[in-house]
C-alpha positions as CSV (number, residue, x, y, z in Angstrom):
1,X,0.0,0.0,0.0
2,X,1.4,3.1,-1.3
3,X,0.6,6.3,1.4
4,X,-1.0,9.1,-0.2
5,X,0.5,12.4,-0.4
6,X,-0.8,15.5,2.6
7,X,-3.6,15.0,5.6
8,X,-7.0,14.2,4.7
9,X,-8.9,16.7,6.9
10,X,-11.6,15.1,9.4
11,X,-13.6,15.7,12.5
12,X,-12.1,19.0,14.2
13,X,-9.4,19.6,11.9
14,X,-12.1,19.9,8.8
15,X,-13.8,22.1,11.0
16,X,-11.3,24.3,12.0
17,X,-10.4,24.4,7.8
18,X,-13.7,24.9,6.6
19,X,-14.3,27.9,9.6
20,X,-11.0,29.8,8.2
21,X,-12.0,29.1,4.1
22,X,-15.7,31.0,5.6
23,X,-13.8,33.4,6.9
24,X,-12.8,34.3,3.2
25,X,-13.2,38.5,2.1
26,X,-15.1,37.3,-0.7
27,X,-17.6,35.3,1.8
28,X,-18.2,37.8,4.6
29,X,-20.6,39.7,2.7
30,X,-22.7,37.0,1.1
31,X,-26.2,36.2,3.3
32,X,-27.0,32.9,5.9
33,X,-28.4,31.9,3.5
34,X,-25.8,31.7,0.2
35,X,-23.2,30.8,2.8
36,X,-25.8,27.6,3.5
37,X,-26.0,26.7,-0.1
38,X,-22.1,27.2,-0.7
39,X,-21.8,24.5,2.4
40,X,-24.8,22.0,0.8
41,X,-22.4,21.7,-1.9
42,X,-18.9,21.6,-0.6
43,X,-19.7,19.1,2.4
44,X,-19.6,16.6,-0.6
45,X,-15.9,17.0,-1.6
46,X,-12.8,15.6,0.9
47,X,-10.1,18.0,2.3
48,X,-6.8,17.2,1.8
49,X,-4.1,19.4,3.2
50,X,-0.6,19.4,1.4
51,X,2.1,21.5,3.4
52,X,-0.1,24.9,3.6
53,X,-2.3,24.2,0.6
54,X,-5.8,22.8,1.2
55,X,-7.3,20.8,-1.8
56,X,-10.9,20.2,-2.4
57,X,-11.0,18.8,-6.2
58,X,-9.9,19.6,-9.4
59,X,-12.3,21.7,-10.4
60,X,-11.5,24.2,-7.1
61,X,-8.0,26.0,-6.8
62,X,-6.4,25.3,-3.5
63,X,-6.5,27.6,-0.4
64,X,-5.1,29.8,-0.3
65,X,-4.4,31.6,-3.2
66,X,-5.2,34.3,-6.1
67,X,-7.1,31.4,-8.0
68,X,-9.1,30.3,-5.2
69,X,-9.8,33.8,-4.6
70,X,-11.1,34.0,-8.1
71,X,-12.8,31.2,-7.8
72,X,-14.8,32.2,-5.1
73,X,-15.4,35.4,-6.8
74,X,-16.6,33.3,-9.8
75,X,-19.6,31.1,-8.0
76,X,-20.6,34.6,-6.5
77,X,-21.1,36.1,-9.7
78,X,-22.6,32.6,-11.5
79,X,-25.2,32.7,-8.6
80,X,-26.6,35.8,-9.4
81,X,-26.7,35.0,-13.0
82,X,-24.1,36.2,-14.9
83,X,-21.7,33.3,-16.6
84,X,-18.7,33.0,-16.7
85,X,-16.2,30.4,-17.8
86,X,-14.7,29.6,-14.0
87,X,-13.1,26.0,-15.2
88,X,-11.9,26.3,-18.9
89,X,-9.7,23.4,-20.6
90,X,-7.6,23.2,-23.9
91,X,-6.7,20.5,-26.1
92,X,-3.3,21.7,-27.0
93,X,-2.7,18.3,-29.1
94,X,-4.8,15.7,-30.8
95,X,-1.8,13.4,-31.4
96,X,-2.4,10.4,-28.5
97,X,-0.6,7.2,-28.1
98,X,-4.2,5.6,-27.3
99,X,-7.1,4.9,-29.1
100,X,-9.8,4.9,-26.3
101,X,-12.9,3.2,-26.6
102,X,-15.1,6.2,-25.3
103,X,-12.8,9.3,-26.4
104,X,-14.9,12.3,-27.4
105,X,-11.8,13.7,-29.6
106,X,-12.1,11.1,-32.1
107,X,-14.6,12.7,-34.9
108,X,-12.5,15.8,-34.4
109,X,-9.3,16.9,-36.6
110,X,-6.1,15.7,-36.1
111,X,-3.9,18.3,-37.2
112,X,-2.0,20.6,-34.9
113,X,-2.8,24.0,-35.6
114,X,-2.3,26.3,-32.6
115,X,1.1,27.6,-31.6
116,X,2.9,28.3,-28.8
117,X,1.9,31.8,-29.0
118,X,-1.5,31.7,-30.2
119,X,-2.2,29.1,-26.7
120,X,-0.5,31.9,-24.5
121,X,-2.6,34.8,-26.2
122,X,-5.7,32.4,-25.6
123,X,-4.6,31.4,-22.2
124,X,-4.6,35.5,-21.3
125,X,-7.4,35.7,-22.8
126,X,-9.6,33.5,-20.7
127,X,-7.7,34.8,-17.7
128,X,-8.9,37.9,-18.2
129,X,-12.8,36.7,-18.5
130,X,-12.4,34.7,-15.1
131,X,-10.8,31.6,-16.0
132,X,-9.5,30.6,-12.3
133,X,-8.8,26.8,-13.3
134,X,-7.1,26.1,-16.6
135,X,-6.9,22.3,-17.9
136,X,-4.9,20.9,-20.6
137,X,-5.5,18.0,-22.0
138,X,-5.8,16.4,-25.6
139,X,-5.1,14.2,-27.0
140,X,-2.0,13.4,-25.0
141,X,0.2,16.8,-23.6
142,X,3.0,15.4,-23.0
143,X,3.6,15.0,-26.9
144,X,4.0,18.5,-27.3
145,X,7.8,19.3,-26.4
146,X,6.5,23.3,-25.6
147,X,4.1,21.6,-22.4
148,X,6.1,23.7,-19.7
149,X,5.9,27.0,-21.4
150,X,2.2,26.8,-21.8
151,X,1.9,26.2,-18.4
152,X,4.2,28.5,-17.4
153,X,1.9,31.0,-19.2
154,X,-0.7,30.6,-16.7
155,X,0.0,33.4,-13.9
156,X,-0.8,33.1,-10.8
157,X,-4.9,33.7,-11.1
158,X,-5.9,30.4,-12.5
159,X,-4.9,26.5,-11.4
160,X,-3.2,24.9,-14.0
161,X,-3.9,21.2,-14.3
162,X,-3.5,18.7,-16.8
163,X,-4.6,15.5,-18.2
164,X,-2.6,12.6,-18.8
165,X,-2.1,8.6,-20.1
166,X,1.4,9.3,-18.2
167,X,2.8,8.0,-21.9
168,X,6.6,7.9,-21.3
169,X,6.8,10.3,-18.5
170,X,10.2,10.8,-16.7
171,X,11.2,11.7,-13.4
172,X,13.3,14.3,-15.4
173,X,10.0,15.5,-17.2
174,X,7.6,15.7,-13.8
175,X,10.1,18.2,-12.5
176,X,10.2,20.2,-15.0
177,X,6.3,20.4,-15.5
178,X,6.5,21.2,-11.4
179,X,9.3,24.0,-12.0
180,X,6.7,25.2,-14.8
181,X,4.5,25.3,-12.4
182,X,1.9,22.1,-12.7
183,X,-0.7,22.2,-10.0
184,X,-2.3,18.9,-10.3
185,X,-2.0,15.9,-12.6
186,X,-4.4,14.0,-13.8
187,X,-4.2,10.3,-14.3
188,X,-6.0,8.2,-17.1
189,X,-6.7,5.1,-15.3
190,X,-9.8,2.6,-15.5
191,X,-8.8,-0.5,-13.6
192,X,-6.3,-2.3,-11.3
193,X,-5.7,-5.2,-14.2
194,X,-3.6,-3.7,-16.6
195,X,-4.7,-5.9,-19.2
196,X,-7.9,-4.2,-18.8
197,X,-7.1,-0.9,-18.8
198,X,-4.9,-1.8,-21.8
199,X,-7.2,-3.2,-23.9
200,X,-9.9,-0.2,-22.8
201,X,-7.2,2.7,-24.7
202,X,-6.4,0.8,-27.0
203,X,-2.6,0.5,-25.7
204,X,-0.1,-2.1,-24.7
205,X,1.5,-1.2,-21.5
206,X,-0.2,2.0,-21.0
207,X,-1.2,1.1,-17.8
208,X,2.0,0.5,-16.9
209,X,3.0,4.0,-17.8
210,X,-0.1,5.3,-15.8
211,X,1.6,3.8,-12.7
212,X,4.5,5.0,-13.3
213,X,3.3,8.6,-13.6
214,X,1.3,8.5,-10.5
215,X,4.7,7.6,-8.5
216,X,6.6,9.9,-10.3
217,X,4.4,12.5,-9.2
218,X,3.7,11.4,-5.8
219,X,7.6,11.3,-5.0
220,X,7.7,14.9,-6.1
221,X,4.7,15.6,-4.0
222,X,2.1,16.5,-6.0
223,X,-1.9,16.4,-5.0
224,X,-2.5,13.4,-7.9
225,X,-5.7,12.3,-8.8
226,X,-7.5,10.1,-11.7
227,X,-9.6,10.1,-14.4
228,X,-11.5,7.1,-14.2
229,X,-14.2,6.2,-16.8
230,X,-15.9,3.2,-16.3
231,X,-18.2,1.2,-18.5
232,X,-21.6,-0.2,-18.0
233,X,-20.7,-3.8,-17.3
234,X,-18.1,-2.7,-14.7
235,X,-20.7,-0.3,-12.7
236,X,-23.0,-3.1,-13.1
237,X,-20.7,-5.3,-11.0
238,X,-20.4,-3.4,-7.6
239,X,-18.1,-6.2,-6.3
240,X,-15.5,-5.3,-9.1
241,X,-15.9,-1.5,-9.0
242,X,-15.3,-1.4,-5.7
243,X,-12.5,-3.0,-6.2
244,X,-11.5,-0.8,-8.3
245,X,-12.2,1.9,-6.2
246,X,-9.9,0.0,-3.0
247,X,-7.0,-0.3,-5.4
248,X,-6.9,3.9,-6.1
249,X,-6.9,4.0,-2.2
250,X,-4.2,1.1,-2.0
251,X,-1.5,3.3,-4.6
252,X,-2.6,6.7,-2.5
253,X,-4.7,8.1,-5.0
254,X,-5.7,11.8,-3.7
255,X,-8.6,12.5,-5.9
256,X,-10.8,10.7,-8.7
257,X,-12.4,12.3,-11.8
258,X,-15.2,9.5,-11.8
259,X,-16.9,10.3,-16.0
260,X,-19.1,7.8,-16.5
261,X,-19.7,7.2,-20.7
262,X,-20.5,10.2,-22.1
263,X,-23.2,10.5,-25.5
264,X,-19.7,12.0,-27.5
265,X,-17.7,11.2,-30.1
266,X,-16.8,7.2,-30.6
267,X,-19.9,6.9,-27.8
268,X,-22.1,9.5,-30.2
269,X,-24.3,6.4,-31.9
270,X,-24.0,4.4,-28.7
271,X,-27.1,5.3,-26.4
272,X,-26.5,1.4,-25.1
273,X,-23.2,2.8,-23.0
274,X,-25.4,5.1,-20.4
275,X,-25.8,4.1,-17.0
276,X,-29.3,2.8,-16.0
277,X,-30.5,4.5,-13.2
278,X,-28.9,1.4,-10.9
279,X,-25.8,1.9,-11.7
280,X,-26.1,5.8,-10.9
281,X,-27.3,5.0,-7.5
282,X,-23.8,3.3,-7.6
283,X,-22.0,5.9,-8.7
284,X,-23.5,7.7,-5.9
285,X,-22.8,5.5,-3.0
286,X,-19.1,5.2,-4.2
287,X,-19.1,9.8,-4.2
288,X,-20.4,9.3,-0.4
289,X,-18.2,6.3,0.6
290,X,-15.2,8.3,-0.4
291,X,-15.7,11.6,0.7
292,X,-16.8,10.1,4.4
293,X,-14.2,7.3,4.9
294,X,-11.1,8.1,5.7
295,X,-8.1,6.8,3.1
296,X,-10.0,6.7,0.5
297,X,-9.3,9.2,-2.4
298,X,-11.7,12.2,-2.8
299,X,-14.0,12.0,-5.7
300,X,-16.0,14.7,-7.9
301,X,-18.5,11.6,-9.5
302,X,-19.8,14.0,-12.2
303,X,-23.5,12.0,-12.3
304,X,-23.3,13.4,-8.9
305,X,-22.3,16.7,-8.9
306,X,-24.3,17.8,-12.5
307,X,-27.2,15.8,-11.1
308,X,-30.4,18.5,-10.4
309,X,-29.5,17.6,-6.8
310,X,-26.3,19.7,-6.7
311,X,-24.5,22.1,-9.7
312,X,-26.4,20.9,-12.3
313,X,-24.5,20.8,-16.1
314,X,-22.4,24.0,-16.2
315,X,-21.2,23.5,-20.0
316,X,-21.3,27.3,-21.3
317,X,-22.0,28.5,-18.4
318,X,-19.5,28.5,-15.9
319,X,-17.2,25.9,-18.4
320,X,-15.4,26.2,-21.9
321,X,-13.9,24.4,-23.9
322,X,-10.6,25.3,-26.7
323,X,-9.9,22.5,-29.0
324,X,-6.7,21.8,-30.8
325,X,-8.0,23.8,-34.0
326,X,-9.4,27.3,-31.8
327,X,-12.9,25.8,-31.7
328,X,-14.6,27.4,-28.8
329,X,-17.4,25.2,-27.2
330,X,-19.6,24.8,-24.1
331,X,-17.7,21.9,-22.6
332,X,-15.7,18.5,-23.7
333,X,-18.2,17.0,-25.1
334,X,-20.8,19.4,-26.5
335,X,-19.9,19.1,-29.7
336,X,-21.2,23.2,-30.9
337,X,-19.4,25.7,-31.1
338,X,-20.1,30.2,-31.8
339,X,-16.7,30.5,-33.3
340,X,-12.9,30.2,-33.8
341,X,-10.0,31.7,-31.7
342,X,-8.5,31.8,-35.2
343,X,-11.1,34.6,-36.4
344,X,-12.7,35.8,-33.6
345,X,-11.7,37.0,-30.0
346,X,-12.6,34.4,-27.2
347,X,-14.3,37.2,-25.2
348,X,-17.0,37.4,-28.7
349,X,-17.4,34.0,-28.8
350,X,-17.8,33.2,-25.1
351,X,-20.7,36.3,-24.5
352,X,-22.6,34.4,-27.4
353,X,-21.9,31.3,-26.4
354,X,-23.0,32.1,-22.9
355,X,-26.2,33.9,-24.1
356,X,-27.5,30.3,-25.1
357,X,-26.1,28.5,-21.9
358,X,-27.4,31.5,-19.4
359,X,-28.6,28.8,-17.3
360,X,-27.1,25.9,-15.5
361,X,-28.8,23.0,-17.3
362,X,-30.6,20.1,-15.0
363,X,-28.5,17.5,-16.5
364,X,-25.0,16.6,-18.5
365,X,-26.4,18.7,-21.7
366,X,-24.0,16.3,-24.2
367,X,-26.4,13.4,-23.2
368,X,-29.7,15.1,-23.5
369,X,-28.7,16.5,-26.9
370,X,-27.3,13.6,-28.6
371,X,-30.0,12.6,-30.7
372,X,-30.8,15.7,-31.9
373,X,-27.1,16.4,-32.7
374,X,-26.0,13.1,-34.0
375,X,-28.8,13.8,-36.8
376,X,-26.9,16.0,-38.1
377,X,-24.0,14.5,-38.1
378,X,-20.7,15.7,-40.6
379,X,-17.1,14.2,-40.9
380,X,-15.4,16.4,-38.0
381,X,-17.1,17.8,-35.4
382,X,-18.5,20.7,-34.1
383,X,-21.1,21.8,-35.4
384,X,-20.7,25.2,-36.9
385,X,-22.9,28.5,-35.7
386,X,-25.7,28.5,-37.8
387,X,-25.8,24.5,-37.1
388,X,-25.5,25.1,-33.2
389,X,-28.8,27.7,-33.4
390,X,-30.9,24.6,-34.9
391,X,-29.8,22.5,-32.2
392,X,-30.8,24.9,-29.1
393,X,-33.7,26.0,-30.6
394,X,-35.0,22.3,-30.9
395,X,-33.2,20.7,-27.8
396,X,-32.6,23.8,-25.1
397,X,-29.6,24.0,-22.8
398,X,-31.2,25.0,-20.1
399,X,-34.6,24.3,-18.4
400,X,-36.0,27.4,-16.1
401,X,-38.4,24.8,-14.1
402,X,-35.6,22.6,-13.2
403,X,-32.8,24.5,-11.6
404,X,-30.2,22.9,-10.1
405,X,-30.2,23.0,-6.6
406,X,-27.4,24.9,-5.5
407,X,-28.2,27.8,-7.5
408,X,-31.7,27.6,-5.9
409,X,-30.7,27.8,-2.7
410,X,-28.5,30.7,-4.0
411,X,-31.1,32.8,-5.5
412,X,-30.6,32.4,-8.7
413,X,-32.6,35.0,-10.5
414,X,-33.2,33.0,-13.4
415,X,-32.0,34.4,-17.8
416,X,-33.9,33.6,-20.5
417,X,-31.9,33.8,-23.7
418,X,-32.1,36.3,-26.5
419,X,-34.5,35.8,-29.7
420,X,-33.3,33.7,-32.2
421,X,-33.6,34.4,-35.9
């Protein structure tokens, strides 16, 4: 059993963490009861505290600092209505070792197209809208040999993460990306067989070099989680997943990205991968489990967290997605898009965008929209504008009678989006 890096925070010492994180500027003025709904949704994530950093997930920056401080201003601002893209991720390559059976990059292009300098004009760019977490992923990152300057690029206001098969990483390489100034990596890994996890990307030994990362990491003491996607049959068997779930604790896993198969790309004509409502009510037992016991790594399940119980689906709302051509789109796997970094500015693109997302949508928008999208399917995805109109105007973001809970319990005054012609 491999110890996990920092003190998971329990009992007093949670208390004592989550008193001095309410004590923030940028809390003091909100009212009983937003502070109430900021702590319906933040009792769900795990502490862990790393020297004088406190993690919460991924999707937060740590405490303290400028992001987290952004961050907060952020949800503020995104509970009184006004978007803004909070968590935004790149793909800076589409070149990957893997072929995964559930990647939602696959119908897109595989040329590289943005430079070094275009990414570092983009990455200001989203800073500047509110961006206080930036992930870059792929495609694989570490392909590209310019990684640590475009992380490097990211000042001191937004998180950088990244997301990784851990494909031939060195212990030479994890320090650089840690001199660069790497936040948190992010692990590809589905199973503790490797033949498994193989054969799911696609990739001999891949597995192998996901281990391999993780320790490399850890020994450099990084806050390290996972991205863990797991099919049907596997949620389906709660013996197994649990397993799977005991061996992320075993190699001292601090946090899991738990995605469960999203309606995108290879899984766009695949309805037959969603979870049934079972295995949801598995997925979340396994987000409680985690978060209450001790050991265990911390989990943002996102059938959990974009359930109508909690944040709801934030995709071009309070999320936005670059791919590896400039496309700008509401999330990972939404496969629209308003525009191009290549021929318009990100801040145009992103106030349309958000016009049509203005509200947190009930559920993960990819899955409810995938019919209606995959009908009009073309060779490479997204969808251009005048595509993407047609789409919202017959399968809506957003849905005023059902919004998410949080932003309930926030006050959330409610948008309705402008005409369409």
């Amino acid at each position: 059993m491999r110890k996990h890096n920092g003190k998971q925070l329990y009992g007093i010492g949670k208390i004592l963490a989550t008193l001095k994180m309410g004590m923030h500027k940028e809390l003091k003025k909100l009212s009983i009861r937003k502070k109430l709904a900021l702590n319906y949704v933040s009792k769900e994530s795990k502490l862990t505290k790393i020297k004088d950093k406190i993690y919460t997930n991924t999707f937060t920056p740590y405490y303290p600092s400028l992001a987290y401080d952004r961050f907060l201003k952020g949800v503020i601002s995104l509970s009184s209505g006004q978007p803004l893209p909070v968590v935004t991720n790149f793909a800076i390559t589409p070149q990957c070792p893997c072929n995964c059976w559930h990647c939602s990059f696959s119908d897109r292009s595989k040329k590289d197209i943005l430079s070094l300098e275009q990414l570092k004009k983009a990455i200001s760019d989203v800073q500047d809208l509110g961006a206080s977490v930036i992930g870059l992923t792929g495609g694989e990152p570490l392909l590209r040999d310019d990684l640590e300057d475009i992380i490097a690029s990211i000042d001191k206001r937004s998180m950088p993460v990244f997301f990784t098969t851990g494909y031939k990483l060195t212990k030479k390489r994890v320090k650089s990306l840690k001199q660069a100034g790497l936040k948190i990596p992010v692990i590809s890994l589905d199973h503790y067989k490797a033949e498994i996890h193989d054969k799911g990307r696609q990739k001999e030994g891949i597995f192998d070099h996901a281990l391999n990362a993780i320790k490399l990491f850890q020994d450099e003491g990084f806050y390290v989680a996972v991205s863990f996607v797991p099919d049907k049959p596997l949620v389906s068997d709660r013996k197994e997943i649990f397993k799977v779930i005991e061996f992320f604790k075993n190699i001292g896993i601090n946090d899991m990205r738990l995605t469960s198969p999203i309606l995108s790309g290879k899984l766009t004509a695949r309805p037959e991968e969603r979870l049934s409502e079972e295995n949801i009510k598995t997925i979340f037992e396994i987000q409680k489990k985690c978060t209450k016991t001790k050991g265990y790594p911390g989990v943002f399940a996102y059938d959990f967290f974009e359930s109508e119980k909690y944040y709801g689906c934030g995709a071009g709302f309070n999320y936005m997605f670059i791919d590896s051509q400039g496309n700008v789109c509401p999330c990972d796997f939404t496969m629209l898009s308003f525009g191009n970094i290549l021929d318009r500015s990100i801040k145009e693109i992103w106030e349309e965008t958000s016009k049509h997302f203005c509200t947190p949508g009930p559920a993960c928008y990819a899955n409810i929209s995938n019919d209606v999208i995959f009908s009009k399917k073309q060779a490479e995805w997204p969808l251009k504008k005048e595509a993407t109109l047609e789409i919202l105007d017959e399968c809506p973001s957003y849905n005023m009678a059902r919004v998410p809970e949080f932003y309930k319990k926030m006050g959330f005054p409610g948008a309705k989006p402008p005409g369409r012609k």
